[in-house]
matplotlib code that plots the C-alpha trace (Angstrom):
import matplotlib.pyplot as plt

x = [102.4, 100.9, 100.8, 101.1, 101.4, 102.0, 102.4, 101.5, 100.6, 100.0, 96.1, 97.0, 100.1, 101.3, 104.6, 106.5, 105.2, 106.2, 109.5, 110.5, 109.2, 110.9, 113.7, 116.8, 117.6, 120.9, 119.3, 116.5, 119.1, 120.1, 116.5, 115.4, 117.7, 117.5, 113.6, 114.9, 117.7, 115.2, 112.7, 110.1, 109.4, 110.0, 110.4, 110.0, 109.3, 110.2, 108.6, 109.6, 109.1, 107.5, 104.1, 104.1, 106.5, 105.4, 106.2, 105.0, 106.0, 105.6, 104.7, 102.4, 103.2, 101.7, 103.2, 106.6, 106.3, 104.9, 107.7, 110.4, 109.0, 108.9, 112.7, 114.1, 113.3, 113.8, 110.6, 108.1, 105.2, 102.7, 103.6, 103.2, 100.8, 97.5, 99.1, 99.6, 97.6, 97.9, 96.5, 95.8, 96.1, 93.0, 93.3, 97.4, 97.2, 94.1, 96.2, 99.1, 97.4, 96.2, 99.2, 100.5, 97.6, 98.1, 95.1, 96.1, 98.5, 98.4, 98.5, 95.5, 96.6, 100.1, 102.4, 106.2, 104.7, 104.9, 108.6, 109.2, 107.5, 109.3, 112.7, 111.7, 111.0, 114.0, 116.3, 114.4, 115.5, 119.0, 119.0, 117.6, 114.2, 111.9, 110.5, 107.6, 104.6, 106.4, 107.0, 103.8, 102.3, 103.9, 104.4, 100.9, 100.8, 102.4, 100.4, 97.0, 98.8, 99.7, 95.9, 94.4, 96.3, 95.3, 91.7, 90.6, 91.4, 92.3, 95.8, 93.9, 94.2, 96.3, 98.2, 101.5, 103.2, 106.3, 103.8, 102.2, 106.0, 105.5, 101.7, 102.7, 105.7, 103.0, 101.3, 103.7, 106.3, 104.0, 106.3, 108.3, 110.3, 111.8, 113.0, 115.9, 115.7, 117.7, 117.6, 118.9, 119.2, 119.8, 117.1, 114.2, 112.0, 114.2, 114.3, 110.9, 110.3, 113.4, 111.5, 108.5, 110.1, 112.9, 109.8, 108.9, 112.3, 113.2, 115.9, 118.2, 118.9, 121.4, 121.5, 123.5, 124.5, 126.8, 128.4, 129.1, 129.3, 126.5, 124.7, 126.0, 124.9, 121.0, 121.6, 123.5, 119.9, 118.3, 120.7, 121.9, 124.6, 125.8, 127.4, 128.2, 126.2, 128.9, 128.7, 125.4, 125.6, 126.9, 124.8, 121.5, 120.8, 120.6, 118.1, 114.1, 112.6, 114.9, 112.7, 115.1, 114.4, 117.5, 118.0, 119.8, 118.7, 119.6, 118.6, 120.2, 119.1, 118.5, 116.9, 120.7, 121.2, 118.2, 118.2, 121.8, 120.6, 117.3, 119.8, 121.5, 118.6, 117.4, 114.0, 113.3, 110.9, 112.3, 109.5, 110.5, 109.3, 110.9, 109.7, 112.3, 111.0, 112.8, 112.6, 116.1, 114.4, 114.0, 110.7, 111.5, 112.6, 108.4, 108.4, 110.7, 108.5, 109.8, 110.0, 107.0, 108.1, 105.7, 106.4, 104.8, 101.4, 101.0, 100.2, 97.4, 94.7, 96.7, 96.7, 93.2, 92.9, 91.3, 90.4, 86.8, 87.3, 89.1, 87.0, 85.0, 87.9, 89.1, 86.1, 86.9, 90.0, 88.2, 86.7, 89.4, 91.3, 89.0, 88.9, 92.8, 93.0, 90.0, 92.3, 95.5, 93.8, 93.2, 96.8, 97.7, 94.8, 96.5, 100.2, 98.5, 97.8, 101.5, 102.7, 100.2, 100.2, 104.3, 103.7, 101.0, 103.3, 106.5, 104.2, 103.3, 106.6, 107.4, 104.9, 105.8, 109.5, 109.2, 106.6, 109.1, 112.2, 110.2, 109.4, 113.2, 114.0, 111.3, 112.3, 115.9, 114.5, 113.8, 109.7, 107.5, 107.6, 103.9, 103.0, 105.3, 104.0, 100.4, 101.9, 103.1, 99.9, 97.7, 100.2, 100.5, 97.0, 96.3, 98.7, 97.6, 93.8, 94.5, 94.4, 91.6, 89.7, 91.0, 89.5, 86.5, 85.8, 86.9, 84.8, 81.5, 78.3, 78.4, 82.1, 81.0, 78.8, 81.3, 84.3, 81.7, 81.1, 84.9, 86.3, 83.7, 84.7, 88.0, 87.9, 85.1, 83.2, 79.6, 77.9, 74.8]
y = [128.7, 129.8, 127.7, 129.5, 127.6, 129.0, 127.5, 127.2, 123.8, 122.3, 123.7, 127.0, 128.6, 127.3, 125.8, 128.9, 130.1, 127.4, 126.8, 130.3, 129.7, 126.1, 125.7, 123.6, 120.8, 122.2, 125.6, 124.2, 124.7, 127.9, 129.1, 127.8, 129.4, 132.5, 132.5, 131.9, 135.1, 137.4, 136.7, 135.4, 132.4, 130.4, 127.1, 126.2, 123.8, 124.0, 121.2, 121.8, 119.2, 119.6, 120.2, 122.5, 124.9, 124.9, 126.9, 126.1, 127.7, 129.2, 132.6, 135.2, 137.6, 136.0, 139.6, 139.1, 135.2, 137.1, 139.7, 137.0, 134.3, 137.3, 139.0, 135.1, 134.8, 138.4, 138.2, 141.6, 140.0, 141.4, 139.2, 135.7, 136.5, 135.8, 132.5, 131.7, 130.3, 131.5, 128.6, 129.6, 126.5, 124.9, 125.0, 124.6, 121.1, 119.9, 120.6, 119.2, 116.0, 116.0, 116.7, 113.2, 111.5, 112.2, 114.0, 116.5, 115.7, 115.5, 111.7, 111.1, 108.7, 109.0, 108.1, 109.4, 112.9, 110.9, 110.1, 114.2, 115.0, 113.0, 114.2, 117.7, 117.3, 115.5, 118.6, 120.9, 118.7, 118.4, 122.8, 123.0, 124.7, 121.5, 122.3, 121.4, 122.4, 121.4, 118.3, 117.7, 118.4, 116.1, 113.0, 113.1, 113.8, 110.6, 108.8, 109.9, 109.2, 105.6, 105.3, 105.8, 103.9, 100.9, 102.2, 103.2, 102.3, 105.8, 104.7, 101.9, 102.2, 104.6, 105.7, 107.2, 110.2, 107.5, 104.8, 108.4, 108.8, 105.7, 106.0, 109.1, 107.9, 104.7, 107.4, 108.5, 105.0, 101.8, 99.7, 101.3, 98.0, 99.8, 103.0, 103.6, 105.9, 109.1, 109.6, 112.8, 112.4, 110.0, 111.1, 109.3, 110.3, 109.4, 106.1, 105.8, 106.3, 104.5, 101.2, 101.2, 101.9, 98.8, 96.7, 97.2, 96.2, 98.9, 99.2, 100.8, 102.5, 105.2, 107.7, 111.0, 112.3, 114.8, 112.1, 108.8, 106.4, 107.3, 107.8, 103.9, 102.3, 103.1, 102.0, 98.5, 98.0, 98.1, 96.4, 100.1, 102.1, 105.4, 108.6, 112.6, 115.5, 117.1, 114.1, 114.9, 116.8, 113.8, 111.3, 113.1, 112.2, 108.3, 108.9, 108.5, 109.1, 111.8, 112.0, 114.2, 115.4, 117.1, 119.9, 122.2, 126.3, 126.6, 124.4, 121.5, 121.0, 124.0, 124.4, 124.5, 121.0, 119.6, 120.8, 119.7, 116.3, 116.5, 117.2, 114.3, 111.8, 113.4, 114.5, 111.2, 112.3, 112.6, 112.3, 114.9, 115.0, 117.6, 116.3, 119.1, 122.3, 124.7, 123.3, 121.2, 122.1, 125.1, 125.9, 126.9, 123.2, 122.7, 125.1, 122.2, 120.2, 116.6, 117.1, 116.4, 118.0, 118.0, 118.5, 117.9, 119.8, 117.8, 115.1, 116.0, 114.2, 110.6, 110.6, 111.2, 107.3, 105.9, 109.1, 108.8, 105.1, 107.0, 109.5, 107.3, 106.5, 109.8, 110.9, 108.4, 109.6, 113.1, 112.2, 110.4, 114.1, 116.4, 114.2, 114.6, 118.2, 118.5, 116.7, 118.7, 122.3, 120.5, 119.9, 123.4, 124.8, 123.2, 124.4, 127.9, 127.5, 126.6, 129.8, 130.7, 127.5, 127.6, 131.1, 130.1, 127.1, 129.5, 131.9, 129.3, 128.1, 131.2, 131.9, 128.7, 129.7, 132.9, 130.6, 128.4, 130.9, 132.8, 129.8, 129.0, 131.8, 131.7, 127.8, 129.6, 131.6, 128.9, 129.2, 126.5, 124.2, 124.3, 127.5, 128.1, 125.4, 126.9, 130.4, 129.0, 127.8, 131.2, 132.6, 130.3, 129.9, 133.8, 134.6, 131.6, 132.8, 136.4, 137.1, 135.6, 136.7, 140.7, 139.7, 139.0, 142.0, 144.0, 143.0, 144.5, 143.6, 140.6, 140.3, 139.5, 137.1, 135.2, 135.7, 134.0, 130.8, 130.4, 130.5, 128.2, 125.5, 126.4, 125.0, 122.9, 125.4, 124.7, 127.7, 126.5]
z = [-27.3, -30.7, -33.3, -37.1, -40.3, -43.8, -46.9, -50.8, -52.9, -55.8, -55.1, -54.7, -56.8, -60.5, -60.7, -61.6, -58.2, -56.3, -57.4, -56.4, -52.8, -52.6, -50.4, -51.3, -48.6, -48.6, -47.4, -44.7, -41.5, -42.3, -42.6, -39.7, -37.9, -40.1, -38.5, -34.8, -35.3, -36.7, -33.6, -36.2, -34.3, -31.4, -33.2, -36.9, -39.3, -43.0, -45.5, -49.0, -51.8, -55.4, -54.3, -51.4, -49.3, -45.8, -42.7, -39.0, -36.9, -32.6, -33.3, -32.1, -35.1, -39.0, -40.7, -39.3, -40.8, -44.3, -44.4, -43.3, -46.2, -49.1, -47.7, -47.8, -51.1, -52.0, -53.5, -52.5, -50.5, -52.8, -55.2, -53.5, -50.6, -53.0, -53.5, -49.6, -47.0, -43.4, -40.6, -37.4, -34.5, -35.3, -38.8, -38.9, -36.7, -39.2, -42.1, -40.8, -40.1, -43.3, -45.0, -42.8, -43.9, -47.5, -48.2, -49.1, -51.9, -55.6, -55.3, -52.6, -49.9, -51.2, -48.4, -49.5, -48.6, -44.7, -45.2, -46.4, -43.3, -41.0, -42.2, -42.3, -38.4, -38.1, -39.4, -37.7, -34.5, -35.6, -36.4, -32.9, -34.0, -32.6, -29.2, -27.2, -29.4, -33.0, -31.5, -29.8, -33.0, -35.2, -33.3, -33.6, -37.1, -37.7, -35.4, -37.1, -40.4, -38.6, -37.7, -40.8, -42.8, -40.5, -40.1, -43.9, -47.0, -48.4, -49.5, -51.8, -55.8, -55.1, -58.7, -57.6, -59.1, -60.6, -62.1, -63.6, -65.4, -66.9, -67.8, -69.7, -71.5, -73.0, -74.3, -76.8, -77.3, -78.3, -76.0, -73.0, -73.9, -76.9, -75.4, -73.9, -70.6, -68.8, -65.0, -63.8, -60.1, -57.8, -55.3, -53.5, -56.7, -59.1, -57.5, -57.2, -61.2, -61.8, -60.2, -62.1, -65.6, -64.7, -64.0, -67.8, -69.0, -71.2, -73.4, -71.8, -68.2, -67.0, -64.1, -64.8, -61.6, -60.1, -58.0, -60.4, -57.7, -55.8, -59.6, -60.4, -57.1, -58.1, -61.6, -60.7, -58.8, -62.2, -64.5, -65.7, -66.2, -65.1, -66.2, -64.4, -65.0, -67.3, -69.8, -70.5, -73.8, -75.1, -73.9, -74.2, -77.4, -77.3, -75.1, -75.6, -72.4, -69.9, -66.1, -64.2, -60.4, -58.6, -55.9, -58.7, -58.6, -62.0, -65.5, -66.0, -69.8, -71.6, -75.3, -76.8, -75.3, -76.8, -80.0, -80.7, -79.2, -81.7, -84.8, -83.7, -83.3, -86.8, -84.6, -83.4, -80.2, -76.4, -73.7, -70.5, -67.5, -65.0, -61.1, -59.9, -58.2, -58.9, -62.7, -64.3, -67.8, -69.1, -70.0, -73.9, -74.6, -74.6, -77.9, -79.6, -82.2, -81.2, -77.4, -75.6, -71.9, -68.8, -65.2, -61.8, -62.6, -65.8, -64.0, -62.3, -64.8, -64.7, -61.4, -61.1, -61.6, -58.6, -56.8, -56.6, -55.4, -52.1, -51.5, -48.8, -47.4, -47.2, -45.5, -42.9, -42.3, -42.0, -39.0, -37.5, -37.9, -36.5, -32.9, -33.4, -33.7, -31.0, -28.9, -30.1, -29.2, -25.3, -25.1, -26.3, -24.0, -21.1, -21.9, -21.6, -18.4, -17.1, -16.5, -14.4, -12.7, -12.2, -10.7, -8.2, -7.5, -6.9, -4.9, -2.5, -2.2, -1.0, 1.5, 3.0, 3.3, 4.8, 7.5, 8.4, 8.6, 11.0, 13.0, 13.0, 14.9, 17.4, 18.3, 18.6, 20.8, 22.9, 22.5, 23.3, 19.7, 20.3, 20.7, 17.8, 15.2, 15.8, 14.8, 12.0, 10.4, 10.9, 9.4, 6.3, 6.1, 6.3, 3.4, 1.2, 1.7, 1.6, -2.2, -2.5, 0.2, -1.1, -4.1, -3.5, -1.1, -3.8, -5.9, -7.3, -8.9, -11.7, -11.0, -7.5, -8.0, -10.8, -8.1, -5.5, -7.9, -9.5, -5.5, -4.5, -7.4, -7.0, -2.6, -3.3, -0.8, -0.1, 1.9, 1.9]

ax = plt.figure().add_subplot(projection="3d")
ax.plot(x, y, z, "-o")
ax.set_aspect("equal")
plt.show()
């Protein structure tokens, strides 16, 4: 079992890196079985969300992961390997734990990055890419996560990504009251930010989503109203605040779109924020006077709020995943050793069969069943000790001497 885990965040590539690297829930199965097919690994994990893409995998072979990661996204691997970072077992349980943990998020202590975990293990289980060692690995992932959350207080003050939506949006409206607000989406984020701009009151509410129904049931929660995607030219401009965060590959509100809606609102100003990775706003709506646009990376400062007021804690929790990951690497250090163990097993099991056929067929014989059971364990005891015994007569010098001391631990042997 090898352990291999490869990834890029919010830490180590830009936004437009990122969302080129993301992959679509839509497209998770597929790729995990894509990296099964190709022989790229044994099992795999994918986690992809706004912040991070994430591969761990059981492989021996961190090239064939690069190639297979750069050929997926038809990207050349030159041009997103500065931006990745490649974890051996040590390092890939650590991080993995601390992804769990939420320490290493945007948000420190956040804990949806938990619930993204959990059902990225979960698909993997569905696909049928979750064995022994993935599994092993994040069962306790969320059992350190479970731990620290009891044990510190790193989730404490913790400013969220959606209060953040709402922070940003006071910035520019005097009263969040006034404004009347656009949700693209119907997603877990989207109903995260959805929750803290209804506990403002504002104005108005609406969820555009491909699906209406499934768009109206969120917005019935908060006393709003919903509408589909394609009715979005003319709905855009009543709009003040727009927070949109769906799975789309493509733009959802390009700079047409939102300077008709401008000419409309006679350049009234629209606060954007785009949560989606790959982007549902195109980046040239920024150059529009009255649009003040800003996506997951922009929020980095607000939620900076608290931070120091964690960092004990997060120390804490430190600690507690180091002994987790020491205790990990034993785990991993003993499946090693199955394989041998199963062959030693199997070995002896067939030393003892061949031992009691032939003393099967001397009792046929009619031989005395004593005579015969004491034939029987010379010869099981002379083929058990005889590899050992050859090996240590073959063996010369320093070898000797460490064959001498491994078989006398091994039978508990005390020559002296």
């Amino acid at each position: 079992m090898h352990l291999l885990a490869l990834g890029l965040n919010h830490q180590t590539a830009p936004l437009v890196v990122r969302e080129k690297l993301a992959f679509p829930a839509e497209t998770v199965p597929d790729a995990l079985e894509s990296l099964i097919a190709t022989h790229t690994a044994t099992e795999a994990v994918i986690l992809s969300t706004c912040n991070r893409t994430e591969i761990y995998c059981n492989s021996r072979d961190i090239d064939a992961a690069l190639n297979w990661m750069a050929h997926y996204h038809q990207l050349p691997r030159s041009e997103i390997e500065p931006y990745l970072y490649l974890l051996d077992a040590e390092a890939g349980a650590r991080h993995a734990y601390r992804v769990a943990c939420g320490l290493d998020s945007m948000v420190l202590g956040e804990t949806q990055i938990l619930g993204q975990l959990k059902d990225a293990v979960r698909v993997a289980e569905n696909t049928g890419t979750l064995g022994t060692l993935l599994n092993h690995l994040f069962q306790n992932a969320f059992s350190v996560a479970k731990t620290v959350r009891s044990q510190t207080a790193v989730g404490a003050s913790s400013v969220s990504m959606a209060a953040a939506a709402v922070r940003l949006a006071e910035q520019i409206f005097p009263s969040i009251q006034e404004v009347k607000v656009l949700f693209i989406g119907a997603g877990e984020m989207i109903e995260l930010v959805a929750t803290h701009y209804a506990a403002q009151n504002p104005a108005a509410l609406c969820v555009a989503n491909r699906t209406v129904a499934r768009g109206l049931a969120l917005a019935e929660r908060f006393g709003g109203s919903a509408i589909a995607l394609s009715d979005l030219p003319e709905h855009l401009p009543q709009y003040d605040v727009v927070v949109t965060s769906t799975a789309s590959q493509l733009p959802i509100l390009g700079k047409g779109m939102v300077e008709r809606a401008l000419r409309v609102r006679r350049r009234k100003p629209i606060f954007m924020l785009d949560l989606a990775v790959p982007r549902d706003i195109e980046a040239e709506v920024a150059e529009l006077d009255d649009v003040f646009l800003y996506t997951v990376d922009d929020l980095a400062s607000i939620v900076e709020a608290g931070r120091d007021a964690r960092r004990q804690a997060a120390e804490q929790a430190e600690a507690i995943i180091v002994e987790h990951t020491h205790a990990f690497l034993d785990w991993l250090a003993a499946r090693e050793v199955v394989p041998v163990v199963r062959a030693l097993r199997d070995h002896g099991e067939r030393v003892r069969r061949h031992a009691i056929a032939a003393a099967e067929k001397r009792l046929a014989r009619g031989e005395d069943p004593r005579a015969v059971l004491e034939a029987f364990s010379q010869q099981l005891t002379n083929k058990l000790l005889h590899p050992p015994t050859a090996a240590l007569n073959q063996a010369r010098g320093e070898s000797r001497e460490q064959m001498l001391s491994l078989i006398s631990r091994l039978y508990d042997l005390h020559p002296d």
